[in-house]
N, C-alpha and C positions, 0 to 999 in steps of 0.2 A: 504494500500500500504506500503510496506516494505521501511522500510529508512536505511540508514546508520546507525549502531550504536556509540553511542559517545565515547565507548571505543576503538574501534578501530581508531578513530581517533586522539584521545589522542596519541594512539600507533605510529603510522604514525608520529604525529610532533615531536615525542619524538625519533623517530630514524633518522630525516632526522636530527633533531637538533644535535644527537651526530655526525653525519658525518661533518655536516658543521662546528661544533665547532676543527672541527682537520683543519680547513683553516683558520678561518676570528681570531682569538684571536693572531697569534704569523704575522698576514701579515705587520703590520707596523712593526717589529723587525726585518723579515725576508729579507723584502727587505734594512731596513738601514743597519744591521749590514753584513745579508751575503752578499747580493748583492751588498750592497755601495750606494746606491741611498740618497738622500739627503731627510727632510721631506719635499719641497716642491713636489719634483718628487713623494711621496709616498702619499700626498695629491691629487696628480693628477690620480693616478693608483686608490687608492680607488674610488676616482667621476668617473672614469669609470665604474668601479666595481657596485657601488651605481646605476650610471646612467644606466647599462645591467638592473639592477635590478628595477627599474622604467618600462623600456620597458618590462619586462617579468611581472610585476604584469599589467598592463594595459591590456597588450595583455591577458592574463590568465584572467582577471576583465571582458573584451568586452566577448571573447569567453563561459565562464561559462554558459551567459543566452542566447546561443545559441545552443551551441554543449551539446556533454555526459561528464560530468563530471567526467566517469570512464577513457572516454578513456584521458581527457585532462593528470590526474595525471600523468598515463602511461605513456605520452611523454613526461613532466618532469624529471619523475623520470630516463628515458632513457638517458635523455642531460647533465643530472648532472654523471649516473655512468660513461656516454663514457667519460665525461672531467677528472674527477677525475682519471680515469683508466691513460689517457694520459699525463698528469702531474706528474705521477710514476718515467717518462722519460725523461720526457722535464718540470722543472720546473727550470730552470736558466734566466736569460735575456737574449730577451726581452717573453720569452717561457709564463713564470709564469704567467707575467701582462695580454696576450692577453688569457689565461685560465680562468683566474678570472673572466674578460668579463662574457665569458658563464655559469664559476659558479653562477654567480651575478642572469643572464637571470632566469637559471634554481631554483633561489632560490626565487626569487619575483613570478615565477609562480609558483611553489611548495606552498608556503603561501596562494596566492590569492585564488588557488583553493580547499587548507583544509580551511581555515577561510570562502569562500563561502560556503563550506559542511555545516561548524559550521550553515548555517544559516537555513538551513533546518529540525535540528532536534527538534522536536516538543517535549512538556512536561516537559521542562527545560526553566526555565527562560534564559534571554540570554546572561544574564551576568555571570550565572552560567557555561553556555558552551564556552566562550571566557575565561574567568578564566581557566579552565578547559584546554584549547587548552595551556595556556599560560604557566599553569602546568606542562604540556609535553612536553613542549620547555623549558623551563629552567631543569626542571630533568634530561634530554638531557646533556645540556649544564654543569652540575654537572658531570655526569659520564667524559663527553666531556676534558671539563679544567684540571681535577682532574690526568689525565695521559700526555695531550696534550706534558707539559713543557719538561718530562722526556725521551720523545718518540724522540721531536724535538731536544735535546741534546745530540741525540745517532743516530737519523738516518731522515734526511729530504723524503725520498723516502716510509719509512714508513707510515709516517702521510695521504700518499695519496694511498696508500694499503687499511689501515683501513676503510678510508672513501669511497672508491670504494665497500666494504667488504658491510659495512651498507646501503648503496644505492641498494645495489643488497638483502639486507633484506628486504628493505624496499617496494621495488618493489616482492618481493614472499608476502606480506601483503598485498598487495594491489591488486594482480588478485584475492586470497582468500577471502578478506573480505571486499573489497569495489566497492563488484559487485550491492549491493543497491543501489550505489551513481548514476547509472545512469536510477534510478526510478523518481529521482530530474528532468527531462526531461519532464516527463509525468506529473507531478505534476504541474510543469511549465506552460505546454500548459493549464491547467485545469483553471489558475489563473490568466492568461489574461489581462481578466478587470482588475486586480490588479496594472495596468505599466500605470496606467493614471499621469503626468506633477506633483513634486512635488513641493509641495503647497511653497510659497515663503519660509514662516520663517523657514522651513524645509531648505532648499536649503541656507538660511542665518546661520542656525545654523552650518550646514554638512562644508561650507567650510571656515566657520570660525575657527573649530576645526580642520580641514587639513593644513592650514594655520600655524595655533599655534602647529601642530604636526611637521610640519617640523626646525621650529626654536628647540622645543623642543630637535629635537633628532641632529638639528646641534651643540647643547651644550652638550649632552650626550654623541657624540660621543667622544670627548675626552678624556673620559675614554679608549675607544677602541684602540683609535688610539695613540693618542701623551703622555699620561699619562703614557704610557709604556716607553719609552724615557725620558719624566720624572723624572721616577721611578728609571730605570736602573743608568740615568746618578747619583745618589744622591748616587750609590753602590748597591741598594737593586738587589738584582740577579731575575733573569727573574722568577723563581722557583714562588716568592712569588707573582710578579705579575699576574702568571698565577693563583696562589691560590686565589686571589679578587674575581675573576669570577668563582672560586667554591664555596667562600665563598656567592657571590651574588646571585648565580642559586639556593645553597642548603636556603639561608633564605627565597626567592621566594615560596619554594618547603611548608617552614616551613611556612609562612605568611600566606600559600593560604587558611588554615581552619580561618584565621578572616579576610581575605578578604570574603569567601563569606558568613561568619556570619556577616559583614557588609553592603554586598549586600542585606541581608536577613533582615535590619531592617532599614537599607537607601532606604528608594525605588525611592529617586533621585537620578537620576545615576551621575548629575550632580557635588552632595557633593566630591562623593570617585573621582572626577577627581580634584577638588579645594584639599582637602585634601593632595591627589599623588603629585602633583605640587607644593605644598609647602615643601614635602619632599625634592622632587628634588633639591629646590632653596637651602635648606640650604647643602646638602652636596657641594656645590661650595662652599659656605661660610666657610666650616670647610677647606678645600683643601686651599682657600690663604693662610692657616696658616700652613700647614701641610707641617714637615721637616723632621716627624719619618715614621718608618712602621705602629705603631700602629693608626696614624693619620687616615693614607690610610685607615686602617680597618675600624676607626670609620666614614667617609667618607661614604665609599661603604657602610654599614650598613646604614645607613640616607638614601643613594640613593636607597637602594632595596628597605626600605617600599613606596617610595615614587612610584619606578617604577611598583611594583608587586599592589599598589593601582591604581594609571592613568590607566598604557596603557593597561589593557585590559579592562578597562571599555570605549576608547573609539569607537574598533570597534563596542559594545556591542551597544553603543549610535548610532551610523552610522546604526546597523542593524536597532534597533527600528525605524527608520525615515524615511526610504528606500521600496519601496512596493517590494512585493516576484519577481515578472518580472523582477528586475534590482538591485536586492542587490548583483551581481557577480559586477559588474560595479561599484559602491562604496565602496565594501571591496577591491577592485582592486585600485581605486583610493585612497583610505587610505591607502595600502600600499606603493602605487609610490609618495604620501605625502612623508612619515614618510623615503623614500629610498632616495628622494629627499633632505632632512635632512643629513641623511644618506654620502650621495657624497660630500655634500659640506662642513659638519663639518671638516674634515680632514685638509681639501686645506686652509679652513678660520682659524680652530687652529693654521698652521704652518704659514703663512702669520702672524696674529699676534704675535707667538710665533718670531719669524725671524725679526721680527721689533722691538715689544716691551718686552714681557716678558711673560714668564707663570702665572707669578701673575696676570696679568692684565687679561689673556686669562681669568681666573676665574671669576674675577671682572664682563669682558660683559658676561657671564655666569648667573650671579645671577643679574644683570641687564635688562635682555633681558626674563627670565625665570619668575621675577615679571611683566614686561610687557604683558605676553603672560597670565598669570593669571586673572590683572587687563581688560583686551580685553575679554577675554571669561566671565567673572560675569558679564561685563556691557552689551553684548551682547545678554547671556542668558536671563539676569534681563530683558531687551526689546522685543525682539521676542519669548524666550523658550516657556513662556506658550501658544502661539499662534500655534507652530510646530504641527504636525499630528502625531502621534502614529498608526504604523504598523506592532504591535507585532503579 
């Protein structure tokens, strides 16, 4: 039975990613500086944002192991071109915020249902094809940044042309060549017995690491969001900040041949996520100190080995755990994790930042980042070796 090929799916996340990288990198700047909004109001618009995007991986998660997963893409990729098209127009207040909504929706399902594909192609270890996915999203996100700052300083109506432009590619890619994806159906019904009640420490491991995913990426997001304000207020011009996340996309792009030569001789998948995570913790630690530009870079450098190591090994960990009948349902659920992170990093930066200080935001950063660390080894250490493998 014919599957999906892994390169076109690489292709797929690698094009949705440059469309979406012309929205979510300049939204906290866009709404404080052009529109005016304050960073708590702009904490608040993100968690909207973040929260569409929970509802649309869930909903995308439930759906996958039921319906065709050819035709699911297709209606994504439909919600995302009609919104980006309309936004061309209406991207002022309150226009933008209630857009984003649905950019959000359509992007948590656009994810859940390539990362549930990811789970289908056989001959590939699966750590190699989530790397792989993650490959293609940040190469994305290189092309994406690389132009984003230059575009948004000449023309706000632009940036949502372009991304309309790429969602309408992406969807000609997708009647083309991910007409196998809805073989995954038939394969489905074959595999049945396979959707029997996961076995406790399976279900202790799964959402312990969802748990720890969304603290994680509530601390990560301020790179996204408030770092830029930051950044800005210290003088460094939007230019350079938009250059971090080319710089972090293209070291991702560069990592990924010893990530999966690591994959390749780690065969706990557990290591490369303790490894990632200590990455992560120390770029907080350089940022309390950081007052120059080259700080930021040495920063962002620390944070990409640490992210291009974790996060894709942990849906990779979620697939092995998950039986074929219901791994739409847990890569769904890992993403409205990690979205759930996502929503609330913003609102909780700015609430601290507005009370205490951006040093300190750091501080619970690499305080909260060693906790989630010490939580998953002792948890691991207790039930991993008991969990069920469902490669």
């Amino acid at each position: 039975m014919q599957t999906i090929r892994l390169k076109w799916l690489v292709t797929g996340a690698f094009i949705s990613s440059v469309g979406n990288s012309f929205i979510w990198p300049l939204t906290s700047v866009y709404l404080h500086n052009n529109l005016h909004q304050s960073l708590t109001t702009v904490g608040i618009v993100l968690l909207l944002y973040s929260g569409s995007n929970i509802v649309g991986s869930y909903v995308a998660g439930q759906l996958y192991d039921r319906f065709n997963p050819f035709h699911l893409m297709i209606e994504g990729i439909s919600l995302a071109t009609l919104t980006t098209f309309l936004m061309i127009f209406w991207h002022g207040w309150p226009a933008y915020p209630v857009a984003l909504v649905f950019v959000g929706f359509a992007t948590g399902w656009l994810i859940t249902v390539t990362n549930s594909l990811g789970t289908s192609i056989k001959g590939r270890d699966g750590r190699f094809v989530f790397n792989m996915l993650y490959f293609g999203n940040n190469l994305g996100i290189v092309f994406g940044t690389s132009i984003v700052g230059f575009i948004y300083s000449h023309s706000i109506p632009m940036l949502f042309v372009i991304a309309t432009s790429l969602y309408v590619i992406f969807m000609v890619v997708v009647l083309t060549k991910f007409r196998p994806a809805a073989n995954v159906v038939q394969s489905r019904q074959a595999r049945r017995a396979d959707s029997a009640q996961l076995p406790k420490a399976n279900m202790t491991v799964i959402y312990v690491f969802f748990i720890s995913l969304a603290i994680i990426w509530v601390m990560y997001q301020q790179w996204v969001s408030n770092l830029s304000v930051y950044m800005t207020g210290m003088g460094i011009p939007m230019e350079k900040y938009s250059f971090l996340w080319t710089l972090n996309a293209g070291l991702i792009v560069i990592f990924q041949i010893g990530i999966n030569w690591l994959a390749h001789w780690f065969k706990n998948p557990y290591w490369q996520i303790y490894i990632g995570l200590i990455f992560v913790t120390l770029s907080f630690v350089v940022l309390i100190w950081a007052h120059q530009y080259r700080d930021f870079v040495v920063a962002m450098t620390i944070l990409t080995v640490g992210e291009a190591t974790a996060f894709p090994a942990i849906p990779a960990l979620v697939n092995d755990l998950t039986p074929f009948a219901s791994k739409g349902k847990y890569q769904g659920l890992s993403n409205s994790w990690a979205s759930a992170g996502k929503a609330l990093g913003p609102l909780f930066g700015g609430l601290i930042i507005e009370s205490v200080s951006y040093t300190r935001l750091f501080e619970i950063a690499v305080v909260a980042n060693i906790a989630v660390l010490v939580v998953i080894m002792v948890v691991v250490k207790m039930v991993g070796k008991k969990a069920q493998s469902f490669r």
